[in-house]
C-alpha positions in Angstrom: -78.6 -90.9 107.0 -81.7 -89.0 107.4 -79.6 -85.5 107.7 -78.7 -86.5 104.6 -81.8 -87.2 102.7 -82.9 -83.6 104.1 -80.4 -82.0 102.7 -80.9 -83.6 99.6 -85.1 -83.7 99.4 -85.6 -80.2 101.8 -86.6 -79.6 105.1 -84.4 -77.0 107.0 -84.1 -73.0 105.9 -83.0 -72.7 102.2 -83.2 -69.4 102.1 -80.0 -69.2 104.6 -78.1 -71.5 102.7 -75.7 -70.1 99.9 -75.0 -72.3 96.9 -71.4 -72.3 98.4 -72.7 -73.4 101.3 -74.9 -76.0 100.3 -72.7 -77.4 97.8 -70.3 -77.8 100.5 -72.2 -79.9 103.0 -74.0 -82.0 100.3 -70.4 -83.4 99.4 -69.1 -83.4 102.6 -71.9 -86.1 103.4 -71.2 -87.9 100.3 -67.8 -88.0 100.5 -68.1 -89.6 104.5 -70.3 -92.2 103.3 -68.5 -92.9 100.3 -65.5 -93.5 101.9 -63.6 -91.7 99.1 -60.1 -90.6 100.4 -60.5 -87.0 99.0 -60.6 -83.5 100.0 -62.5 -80.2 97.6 -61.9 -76.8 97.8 -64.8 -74.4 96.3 -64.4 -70.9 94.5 -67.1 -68.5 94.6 -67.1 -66.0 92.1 -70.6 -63.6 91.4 -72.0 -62.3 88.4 -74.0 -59.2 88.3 -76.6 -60.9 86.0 -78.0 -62.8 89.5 -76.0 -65.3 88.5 -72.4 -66.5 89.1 -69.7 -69.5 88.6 -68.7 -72.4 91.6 -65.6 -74.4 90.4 -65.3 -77.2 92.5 -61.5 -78.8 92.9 -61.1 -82.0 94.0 -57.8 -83.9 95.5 -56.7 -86.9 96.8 -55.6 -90.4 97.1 -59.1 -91.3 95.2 -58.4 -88.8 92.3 -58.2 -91.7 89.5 -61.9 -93.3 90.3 -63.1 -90.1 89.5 -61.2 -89.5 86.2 -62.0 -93.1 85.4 -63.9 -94.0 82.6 -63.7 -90.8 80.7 -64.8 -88.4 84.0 -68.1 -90.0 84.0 -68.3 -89.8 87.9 -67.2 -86.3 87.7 -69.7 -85.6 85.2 -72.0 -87.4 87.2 -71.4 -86.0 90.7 -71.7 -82.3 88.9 -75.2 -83.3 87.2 -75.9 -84.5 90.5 -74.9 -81.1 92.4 -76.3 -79.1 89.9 -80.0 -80.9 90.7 -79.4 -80.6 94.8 -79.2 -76.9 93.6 -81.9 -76.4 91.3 -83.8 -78.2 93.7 -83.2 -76.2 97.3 -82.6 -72.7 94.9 -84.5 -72.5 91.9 -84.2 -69.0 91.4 -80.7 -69.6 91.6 -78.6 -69.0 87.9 -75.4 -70.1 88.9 -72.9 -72.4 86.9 -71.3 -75.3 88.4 -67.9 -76.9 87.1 -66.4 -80.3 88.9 -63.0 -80.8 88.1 -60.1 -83.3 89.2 -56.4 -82.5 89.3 -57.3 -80.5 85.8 -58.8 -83.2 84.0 -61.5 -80.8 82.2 -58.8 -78.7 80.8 -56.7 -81.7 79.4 -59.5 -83.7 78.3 -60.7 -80.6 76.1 -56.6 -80.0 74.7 -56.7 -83.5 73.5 -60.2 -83.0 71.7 -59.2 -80.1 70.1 -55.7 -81.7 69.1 -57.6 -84.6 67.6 -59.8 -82.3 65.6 -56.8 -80.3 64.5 -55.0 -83.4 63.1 -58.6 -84.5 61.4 -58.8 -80.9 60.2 -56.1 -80.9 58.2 -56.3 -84.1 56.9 -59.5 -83.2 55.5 -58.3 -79.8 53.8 -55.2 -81.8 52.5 -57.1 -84.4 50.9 -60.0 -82.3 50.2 -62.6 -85.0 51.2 -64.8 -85.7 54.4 -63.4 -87.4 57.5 -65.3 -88.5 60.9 -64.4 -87.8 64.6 -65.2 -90.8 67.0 -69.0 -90.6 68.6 -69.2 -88.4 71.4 -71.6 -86.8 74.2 -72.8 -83.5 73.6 -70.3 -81.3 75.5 -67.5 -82.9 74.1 -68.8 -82.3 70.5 -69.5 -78.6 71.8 -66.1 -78.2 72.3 -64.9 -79.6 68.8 -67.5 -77.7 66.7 -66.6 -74.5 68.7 -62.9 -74.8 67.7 -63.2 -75.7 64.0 -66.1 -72.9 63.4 -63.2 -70.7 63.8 -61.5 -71.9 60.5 -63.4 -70.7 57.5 -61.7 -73.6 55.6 -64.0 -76.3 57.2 -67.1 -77.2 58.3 -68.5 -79.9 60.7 -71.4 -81.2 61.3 -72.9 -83.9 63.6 -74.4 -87.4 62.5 -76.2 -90.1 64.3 -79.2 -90.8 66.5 -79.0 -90.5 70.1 -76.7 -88.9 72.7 -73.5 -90.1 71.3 -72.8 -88.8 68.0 -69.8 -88.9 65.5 -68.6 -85.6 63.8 -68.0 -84.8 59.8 -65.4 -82.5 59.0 -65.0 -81.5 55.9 -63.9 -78.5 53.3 -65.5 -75.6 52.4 -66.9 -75.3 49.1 -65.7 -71.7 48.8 -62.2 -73.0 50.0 -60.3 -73.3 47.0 -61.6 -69.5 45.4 -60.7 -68.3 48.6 -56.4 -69.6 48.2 -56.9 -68.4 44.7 -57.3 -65.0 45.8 -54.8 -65.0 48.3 -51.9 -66.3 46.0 -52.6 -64.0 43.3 
């Protein structure tokens, strides 16, 4: 346990150890004491800004505990990679994805089909409508796709981290249909 806790909190060379490489052994050691029947494979790919991406791909019997509950312990054992990181390479740019048997990629079709139904609802009845509350990146993700309609516009509302989204028309909507029917 105490190998552990050095990896995590320093002690050892960290200017030998590669993100790779230290991404690698810090879930290798959570993964033995968590008993989680799953395996990861890591790709490497480097920027020229100093910088570069580590997706991390994980597999196994275990798969569903970490898609659970929206991906929270995906999202959580990435926040938690990213700090081991940050913390043994701070000069160190690099991004880190965690997925699951592609759970990123279908979590972020069904936001943006979801938005694309509340999208059109909003231009066909010309009026406001709201997107469940959700964390920031999700809401990212949504505002990103609808900003690429000059129709609509969104906007978030709320306090706090969750936060529900307003979609609604453009004012200059209807001049801009006029133009194109004439």
């Amino acid at each position: 346990m105490a190998g552990f806790f050095r990896k995590l909190f320093g002690g050892g060379s960290k200017a030998s150890n590669g993100v790779e490489k230290l991404a690698s052994e810090t879930l290798e050691g959570l993964l033995e004491r968590s008993a989680l029947d799953l395996t990861f494979e890591t790709k490497y790919t480097s920027e020229s800004e100093g910088g570069g991406q580590l997706h991390i791909e994980f597999s196994g019997a275990d798969e569903e505990i970490l898609k659970d509950r929206k991906g929270q312990v995906l999202d959580s054992m990435q926040l938690f990679l990213k700090r081991v990181i940050q913390h043994h390479l701070p000069e160190d740019r690099t991004n880190l994805t965690v997925d699951c048997g592609g759970y990123r990629e279908e979590n972020e079709a069904a936001l943006i089909e979801r938005a694309e139904s509340l999208k059109t609802i909003a231009l066909e009845e010309g009026k406001s409508v709201y997107y469940r509350a959700l964390p920031p990146k999700e809401r990212k993700i949504v505002h990103q796709y609808l900003a690429k309609d000059p129709r609509v516009k969104s906007r978030s509302l709320g306090d706090g981290l969750y936060k529900k989204i307003k979609i609604y028309p453009s004012k200059n909507n209807s001049s801009q249909e006029d133009v194109i029917q004439e």
